[in-house]
C-alpha positions in Angstrom: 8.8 -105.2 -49.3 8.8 -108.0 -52.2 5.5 -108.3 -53.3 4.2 -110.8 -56.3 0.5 -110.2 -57.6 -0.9 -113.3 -59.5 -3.5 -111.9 -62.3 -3.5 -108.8 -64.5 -7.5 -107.8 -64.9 -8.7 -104.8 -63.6 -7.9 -105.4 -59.5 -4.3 -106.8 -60.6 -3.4 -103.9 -62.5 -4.8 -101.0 -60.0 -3.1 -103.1 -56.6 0.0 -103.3 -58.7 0.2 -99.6 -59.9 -0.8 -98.3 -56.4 1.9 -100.7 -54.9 4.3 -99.2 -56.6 4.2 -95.8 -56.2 4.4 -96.4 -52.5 8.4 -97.7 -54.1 7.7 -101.5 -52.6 9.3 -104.2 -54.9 6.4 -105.4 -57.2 6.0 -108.0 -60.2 2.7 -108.5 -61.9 2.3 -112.1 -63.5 -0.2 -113.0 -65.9 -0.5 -115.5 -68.8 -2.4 -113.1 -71.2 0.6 -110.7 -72.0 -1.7 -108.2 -73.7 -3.3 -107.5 -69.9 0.7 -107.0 -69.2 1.4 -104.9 -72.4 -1.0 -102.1 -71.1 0.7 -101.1 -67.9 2.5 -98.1 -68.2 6.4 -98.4 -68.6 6.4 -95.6 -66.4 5.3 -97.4 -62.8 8.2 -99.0 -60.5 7.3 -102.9 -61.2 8.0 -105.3 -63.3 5.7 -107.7 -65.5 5.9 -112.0 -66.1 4.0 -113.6 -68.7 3.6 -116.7 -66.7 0.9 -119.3 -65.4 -0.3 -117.8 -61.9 -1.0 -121.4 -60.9 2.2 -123.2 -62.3 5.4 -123.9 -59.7 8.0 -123.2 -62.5 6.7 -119.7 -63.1 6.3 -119.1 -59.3 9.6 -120.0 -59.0 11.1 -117.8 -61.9 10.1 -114.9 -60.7 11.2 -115.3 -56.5 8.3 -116.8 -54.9 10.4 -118.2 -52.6 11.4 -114.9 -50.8 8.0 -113.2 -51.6 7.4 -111.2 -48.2 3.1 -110.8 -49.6 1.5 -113.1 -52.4 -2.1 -111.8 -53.7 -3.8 -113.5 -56.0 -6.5 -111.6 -57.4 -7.4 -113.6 -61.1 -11.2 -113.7 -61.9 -11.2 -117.4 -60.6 -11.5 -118.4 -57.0 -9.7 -121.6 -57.4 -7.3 -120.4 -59.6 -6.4 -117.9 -56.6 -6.5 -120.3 -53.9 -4.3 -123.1 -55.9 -1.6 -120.0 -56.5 -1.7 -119.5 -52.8 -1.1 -123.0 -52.0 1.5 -123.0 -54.1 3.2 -119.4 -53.2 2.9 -120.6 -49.6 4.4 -124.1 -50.0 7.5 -122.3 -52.1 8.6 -119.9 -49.0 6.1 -116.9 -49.8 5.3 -115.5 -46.1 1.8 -114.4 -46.8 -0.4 -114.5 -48.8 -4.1 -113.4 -50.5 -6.4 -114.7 -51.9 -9.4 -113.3 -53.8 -12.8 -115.1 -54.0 -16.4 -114.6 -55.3 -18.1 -117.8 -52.8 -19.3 -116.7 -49.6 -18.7 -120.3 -48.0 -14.8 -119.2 -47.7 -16.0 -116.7 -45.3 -17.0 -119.1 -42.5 -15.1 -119.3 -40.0 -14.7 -123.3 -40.3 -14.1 -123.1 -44.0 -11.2 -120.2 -43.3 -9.4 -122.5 -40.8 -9.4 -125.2 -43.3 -7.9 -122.3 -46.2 -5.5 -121.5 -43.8 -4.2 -124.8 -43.8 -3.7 -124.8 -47.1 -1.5 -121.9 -47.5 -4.1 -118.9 -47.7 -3.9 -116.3 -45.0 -5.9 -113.7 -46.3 -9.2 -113.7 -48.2 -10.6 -110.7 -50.4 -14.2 -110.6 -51.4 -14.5 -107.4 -52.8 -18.7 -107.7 -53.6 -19.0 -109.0 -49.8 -17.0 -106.0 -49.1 -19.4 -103.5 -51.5 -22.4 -104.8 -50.4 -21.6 -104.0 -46.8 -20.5 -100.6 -47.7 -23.6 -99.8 -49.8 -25.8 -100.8 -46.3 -23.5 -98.7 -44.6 -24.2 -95.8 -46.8 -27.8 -96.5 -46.3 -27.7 -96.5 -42.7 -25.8 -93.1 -42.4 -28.1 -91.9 -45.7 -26.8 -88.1 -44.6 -22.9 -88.4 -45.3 -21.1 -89.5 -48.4 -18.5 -91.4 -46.8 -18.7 -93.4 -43.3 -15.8 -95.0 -41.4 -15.8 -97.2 -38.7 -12.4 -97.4 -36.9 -11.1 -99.9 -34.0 -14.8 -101.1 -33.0 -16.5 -97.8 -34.2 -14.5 -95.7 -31.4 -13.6 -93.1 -33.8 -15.3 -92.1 -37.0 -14.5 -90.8 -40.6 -17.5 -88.9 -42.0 -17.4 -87.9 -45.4 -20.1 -84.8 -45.8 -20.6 -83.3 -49.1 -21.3 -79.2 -48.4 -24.6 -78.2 -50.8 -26.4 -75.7 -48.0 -24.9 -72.0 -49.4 -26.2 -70.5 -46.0 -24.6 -72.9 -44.0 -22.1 -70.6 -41.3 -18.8 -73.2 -41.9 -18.7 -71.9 -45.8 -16.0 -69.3 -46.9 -15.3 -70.1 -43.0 -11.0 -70.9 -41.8 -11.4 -73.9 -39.9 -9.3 -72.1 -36.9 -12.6 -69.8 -37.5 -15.5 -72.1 -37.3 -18.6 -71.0 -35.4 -18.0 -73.6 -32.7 -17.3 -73.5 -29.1 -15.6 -76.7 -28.5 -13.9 -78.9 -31.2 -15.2 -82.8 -30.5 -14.4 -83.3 -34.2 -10.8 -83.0 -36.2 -11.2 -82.0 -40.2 -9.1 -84.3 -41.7 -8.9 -84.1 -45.2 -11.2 -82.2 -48.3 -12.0 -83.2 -51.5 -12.6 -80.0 -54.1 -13.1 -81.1 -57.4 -10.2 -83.4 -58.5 -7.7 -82.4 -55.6 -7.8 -84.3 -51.9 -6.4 -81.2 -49.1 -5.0 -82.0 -45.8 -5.9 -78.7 -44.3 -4.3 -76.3 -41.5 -6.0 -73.8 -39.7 -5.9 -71.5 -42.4 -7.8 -73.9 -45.3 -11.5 -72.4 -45.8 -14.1 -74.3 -46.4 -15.9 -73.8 -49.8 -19.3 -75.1 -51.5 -19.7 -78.2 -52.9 -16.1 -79.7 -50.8 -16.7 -82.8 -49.6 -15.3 -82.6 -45.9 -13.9 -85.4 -43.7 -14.4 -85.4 -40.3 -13.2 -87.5 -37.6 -14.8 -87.5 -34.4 -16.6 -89.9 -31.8 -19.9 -91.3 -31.4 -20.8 -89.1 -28.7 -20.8 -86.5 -31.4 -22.2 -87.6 -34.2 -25.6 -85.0 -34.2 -22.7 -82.1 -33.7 -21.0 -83.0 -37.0 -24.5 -83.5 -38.7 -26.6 -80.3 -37.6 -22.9 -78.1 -38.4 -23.4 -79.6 -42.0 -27.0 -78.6 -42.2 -28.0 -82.4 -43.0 -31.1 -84.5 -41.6 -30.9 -88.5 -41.3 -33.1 -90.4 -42.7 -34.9 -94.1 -42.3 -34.4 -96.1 -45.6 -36.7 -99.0 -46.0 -37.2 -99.4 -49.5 -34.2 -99.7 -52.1 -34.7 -100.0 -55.8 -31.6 -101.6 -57.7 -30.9 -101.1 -61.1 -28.9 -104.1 -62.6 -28.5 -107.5 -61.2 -24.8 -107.4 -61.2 -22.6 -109.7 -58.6 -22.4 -106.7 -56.0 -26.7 -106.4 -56.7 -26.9 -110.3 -56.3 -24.7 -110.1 -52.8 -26.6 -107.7 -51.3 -29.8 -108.4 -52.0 -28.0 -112.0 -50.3 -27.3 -110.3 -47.6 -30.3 -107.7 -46.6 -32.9 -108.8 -48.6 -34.5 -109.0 -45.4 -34.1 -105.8 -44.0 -35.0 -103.6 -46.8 -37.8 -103.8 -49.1 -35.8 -104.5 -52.5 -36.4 -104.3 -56.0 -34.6 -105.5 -58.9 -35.0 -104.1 -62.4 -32.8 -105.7 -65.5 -32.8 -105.7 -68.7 -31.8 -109.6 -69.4 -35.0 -112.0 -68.6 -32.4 -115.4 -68.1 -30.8 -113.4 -64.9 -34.3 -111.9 -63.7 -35.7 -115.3 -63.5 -32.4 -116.4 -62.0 -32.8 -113.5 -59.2 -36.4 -114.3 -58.6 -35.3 -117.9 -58.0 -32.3 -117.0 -55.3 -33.7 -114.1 -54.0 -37.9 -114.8 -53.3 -38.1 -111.7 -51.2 -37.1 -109.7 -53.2 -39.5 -107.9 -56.7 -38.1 -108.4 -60.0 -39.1 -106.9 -62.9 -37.6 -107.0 -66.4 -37.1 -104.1 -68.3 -34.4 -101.7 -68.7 -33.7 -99.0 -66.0 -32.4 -96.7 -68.4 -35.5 -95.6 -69.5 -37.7 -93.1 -67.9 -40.6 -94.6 -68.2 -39.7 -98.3 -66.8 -38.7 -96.2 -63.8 -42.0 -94.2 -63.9 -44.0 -97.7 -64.3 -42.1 -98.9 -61.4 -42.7 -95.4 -59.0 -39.2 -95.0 -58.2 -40.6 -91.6 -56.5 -41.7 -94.0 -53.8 -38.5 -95.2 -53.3 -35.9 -94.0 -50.7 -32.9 -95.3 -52.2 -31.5 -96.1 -55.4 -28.8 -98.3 -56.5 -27.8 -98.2 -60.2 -25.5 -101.4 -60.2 -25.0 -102.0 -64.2 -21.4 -103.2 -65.2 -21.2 -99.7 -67.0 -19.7 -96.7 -64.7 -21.3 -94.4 -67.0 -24.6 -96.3 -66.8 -24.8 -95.7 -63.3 -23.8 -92.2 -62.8 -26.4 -90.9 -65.2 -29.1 -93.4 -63.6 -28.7 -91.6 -59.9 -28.3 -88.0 -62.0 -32.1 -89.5 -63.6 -32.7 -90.5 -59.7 -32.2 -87.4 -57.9 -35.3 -85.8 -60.7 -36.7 -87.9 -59.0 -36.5 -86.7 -55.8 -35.0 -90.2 -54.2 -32.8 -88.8 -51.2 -29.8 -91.8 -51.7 -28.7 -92.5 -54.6 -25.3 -95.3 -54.8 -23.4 -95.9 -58.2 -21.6 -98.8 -58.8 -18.3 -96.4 -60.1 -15.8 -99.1 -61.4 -13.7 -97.2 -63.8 -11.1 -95.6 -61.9 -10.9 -92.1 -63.9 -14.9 -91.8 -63.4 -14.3 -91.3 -59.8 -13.9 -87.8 -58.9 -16.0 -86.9 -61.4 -19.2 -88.3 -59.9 -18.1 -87.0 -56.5 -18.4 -84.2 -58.1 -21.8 -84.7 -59.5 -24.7 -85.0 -57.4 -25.2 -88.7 -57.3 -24.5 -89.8 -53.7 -22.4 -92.2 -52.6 -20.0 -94.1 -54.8 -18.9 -97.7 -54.5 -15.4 -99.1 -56.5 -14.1 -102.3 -55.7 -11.0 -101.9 -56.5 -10.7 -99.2 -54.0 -12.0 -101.6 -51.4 -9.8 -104.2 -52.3 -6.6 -101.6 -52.3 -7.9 -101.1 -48.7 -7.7 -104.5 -47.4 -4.1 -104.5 -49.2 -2.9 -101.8 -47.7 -3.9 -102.9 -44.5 -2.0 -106.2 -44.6 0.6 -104.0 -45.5 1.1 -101.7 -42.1 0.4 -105.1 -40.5 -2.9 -103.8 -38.5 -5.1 -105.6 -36.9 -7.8 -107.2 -38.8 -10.5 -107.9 -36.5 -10.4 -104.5 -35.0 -9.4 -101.9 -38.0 -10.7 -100.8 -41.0 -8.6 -99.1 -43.7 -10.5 -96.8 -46.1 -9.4 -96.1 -49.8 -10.1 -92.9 -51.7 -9.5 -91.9 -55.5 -5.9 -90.8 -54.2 -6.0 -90.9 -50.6 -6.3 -93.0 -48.0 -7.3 -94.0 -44.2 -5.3 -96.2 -41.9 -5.2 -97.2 -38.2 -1.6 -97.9 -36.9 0.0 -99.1 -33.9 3.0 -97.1 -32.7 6.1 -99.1 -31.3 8.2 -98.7 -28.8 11.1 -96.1 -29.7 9.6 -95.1 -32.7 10.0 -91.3 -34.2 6.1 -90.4 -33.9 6.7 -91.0 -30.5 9.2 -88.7 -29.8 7.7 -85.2 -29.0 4.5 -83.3 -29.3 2.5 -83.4 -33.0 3.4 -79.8 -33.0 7.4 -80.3 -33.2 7.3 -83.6 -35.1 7.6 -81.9 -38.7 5.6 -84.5 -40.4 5.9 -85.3 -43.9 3.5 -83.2 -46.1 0.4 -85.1 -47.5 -0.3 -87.0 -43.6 -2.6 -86.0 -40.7 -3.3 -87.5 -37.5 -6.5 -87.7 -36.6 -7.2 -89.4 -33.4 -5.8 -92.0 -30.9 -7.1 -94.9 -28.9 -5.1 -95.4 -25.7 -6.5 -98.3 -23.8 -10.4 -97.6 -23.6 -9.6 -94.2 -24.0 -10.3 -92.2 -27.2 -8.9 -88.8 -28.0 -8.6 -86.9 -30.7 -5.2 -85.2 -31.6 -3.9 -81.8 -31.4 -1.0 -80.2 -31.4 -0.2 -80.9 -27.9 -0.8 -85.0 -27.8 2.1 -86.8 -27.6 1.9 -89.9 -29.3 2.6 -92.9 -26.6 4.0 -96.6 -27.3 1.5 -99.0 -28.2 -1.4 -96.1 -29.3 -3.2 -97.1 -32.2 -3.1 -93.6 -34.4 -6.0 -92.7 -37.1 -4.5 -90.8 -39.9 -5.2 -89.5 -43.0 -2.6 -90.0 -46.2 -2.2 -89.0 -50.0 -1.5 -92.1 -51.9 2.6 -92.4 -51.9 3.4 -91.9 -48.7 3.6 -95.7 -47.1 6.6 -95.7 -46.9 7.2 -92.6 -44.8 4.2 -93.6 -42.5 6.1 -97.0 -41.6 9.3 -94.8 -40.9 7.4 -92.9 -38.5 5.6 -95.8 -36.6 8.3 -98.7 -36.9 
């Protein structure tokens, strides 16, 4: 697949290096070359210094037979002109990423549509919603919601040493009926698709994918308790800060705490149910002064990664049961799973979701594709005559680094064993290292 990305920041760089490990055809155009000069020589794409908004550079480097145009610049209407213009030249899709929630109504996305933009990505629409999501299932890392919530990926980090599924083989676990399929574990730096013979040690972070029928199971196995989160202090009025407090301030009980008094008054002018107090969440005693041990969340939202991850370490001293860091720099990651800080939010990750699944062509309104620090989630239909439908699970020697998870077939949802055969026209949940797209559409195609 041909695929052009207009804009070399931060999202640009990570879509284009992921994009081409999966070997798809990639150039990365920019008009700064030295956002260009700092990809590594050693990823499958090629670079354009180039105006992502000008016809003659669209058309020098093949707009024309682009099969996917994303145009992911800091500015909206940069992205949206470079759409128009991508569309207009031949490309047959294309992306657009914005930063104004009026784009997002429904009205407004007919009329963007018209114009050449088939696809929008918000990524701090997309953050906020997973930071309420987080707070909603408070008890699991990670929470998935695939084709209408049918099937679910919990992400449950393991702390309980006395809990009877540690130093446990999953074809061992103390259960007597499996309403849940392990899909993938997360030790330290390395993701694991397991087999019956993986044990489960402390402190993995284990992904499940079961139903909502059995949603207590999975919790009581991991020796977790749910609770209700009503009030949600934020540390730094950043865009993802500014878009949820947009969209729940009316929900939770919020408050803001930053350090610069031109954007506190700013958020006490947009956001009047929400508190806002200046000072710097940093310090101890601004967080004392502001009885963050009466809080049930915190959300450290700085534009520092760093920032952040020591903010929910301070946090949990605290004693505040959720904790969400704003994690944008990508090699910061896995270590704050690894920390005890909660859940972690990175927008590029998000955005590489949506990507990817425009990509396997799934269906928007009813799937949701989840990205990992290396690994990935995706819902896909299976055709007519293609290889996953062939046989059993258990003779279909699949590639290493991808697990199926579950099925929806009609109304009906299963999850898979070794005995389901895949039919036509199932939509398949798996679970995938990052490389491997290109296999997966071999299999489904």
């Amino acid at each position: 697949m041909k695929i052009i990305i207009a804009g070399a920041g931060e999202v640009g760089r990570h879509l284009a290096k992921m994009l081409s490990k999966e070997n798809q055809d990639v150039t990365l155009i920019d008009q700064d070359q030295t956002r260009l000069d700092v990809i590594d020589a050693t990823y499958n794409l090629m670079t354009w210094n180039g105006n992502t908004y000008s016809f003659s550079s669209l058309k020098d480097v093949g707009v024309s037979d682009t099969d996917l145009f994303i145009a992911v610049t800091p500015f909206e209407t940069n992205n949206i002109t470079s759409c128009a213009i991508a569309k207009s030249l031949g490309a047959s899709k294309t992306v657009a990423r914005i930063d104004n929630s009026e784009f997002l109504i429904a009205r407004n996305g007919t009329i963007l549509r018209d114009l050449g933009v088939d696809y929008l990505i918000y990524p701090e629409n997309v953050a906020a919603n997973e930071i309420a999501i987080s707070l909603n299932h408070n008890w699991a890392r990670y929470w998935g919601e695939l084709h209408d919530g049918k099937l679910l990926l919990i992400g449950v980090k393991l702390h309980d040493q006395n809990l009877p599924i540690l130093n446990c083989k999953i074809k061992d676990l103390p259960v007597t009926t499996h309403d849940f399929h392990i899909a993938a574990i997360k030790r330290r730096n390395e993701t694991i698709i397991p087999n019956g013979d993986t044990e489960i040690l402390p402190d993995d972070i284990v992904y499940f994918i079961t139903t909502p029928p059995f949603i207590q199971e999975v919790r009581e196995l991991c020796g977790k308790t749910k609770r209700v989160i009503k009030k949600v202090l934020i540390m730094g009025g950043s865009r993802i800060a500014r878009r949820f407090c947009s969209l729940y301030q009316d929900k939770f009980h919020i408050k803001i705490i930053d350090k610069d008094m031109d954007k506190c008054e700013r958020l006490a002018t947009n956001f009047p149910n929400c508190e806002v107090v200046f000072g710097d969440g940093r310090d101890i005693e601004v967080l004392r002064e502001n009885n963050i041990f009466q809080y049930d969340a915190f959300l450290a939202m700085t534009e520092s990664s760093e920032t952040n991850i020591l903010a929910c370490m301070t946090a949990k001293e605290f004693d505040v049961r959720k904790t969400v860091a704003d994690v944008e720099n990508l090699q910061f990651v896995s270590l704050a799973e690894n920390l005890n800080i909660g859940t972690t939010i990175n927008k590029k990750l998000l955005a590489s979701g949506h990507i990817f699944k425009i990509l396997l062509d799934t269906d928007q309104t009813n799937s949701r594709f989840l990205a990992l620090a290396d690994a990935d989630v995706a819902e896909i239909q299976a055709h007519e005559g293609s290889k996953i439908t062939k046989a059993p699970v258990r003779n279909l020697k699949l590639p290493y680094g991808m697990t199926l998870a579950g099925l929806i077939r009609g109304d009906e949802v299963r999850l898979i064993d070794g005995n389901t055969r895949i039919m036509p026209d199932d939509y398949v949940v798996l679970f995938t290292l990052q490389g491997t797209l290109e296999k997966i559409e071999k299999w489904f195609s």
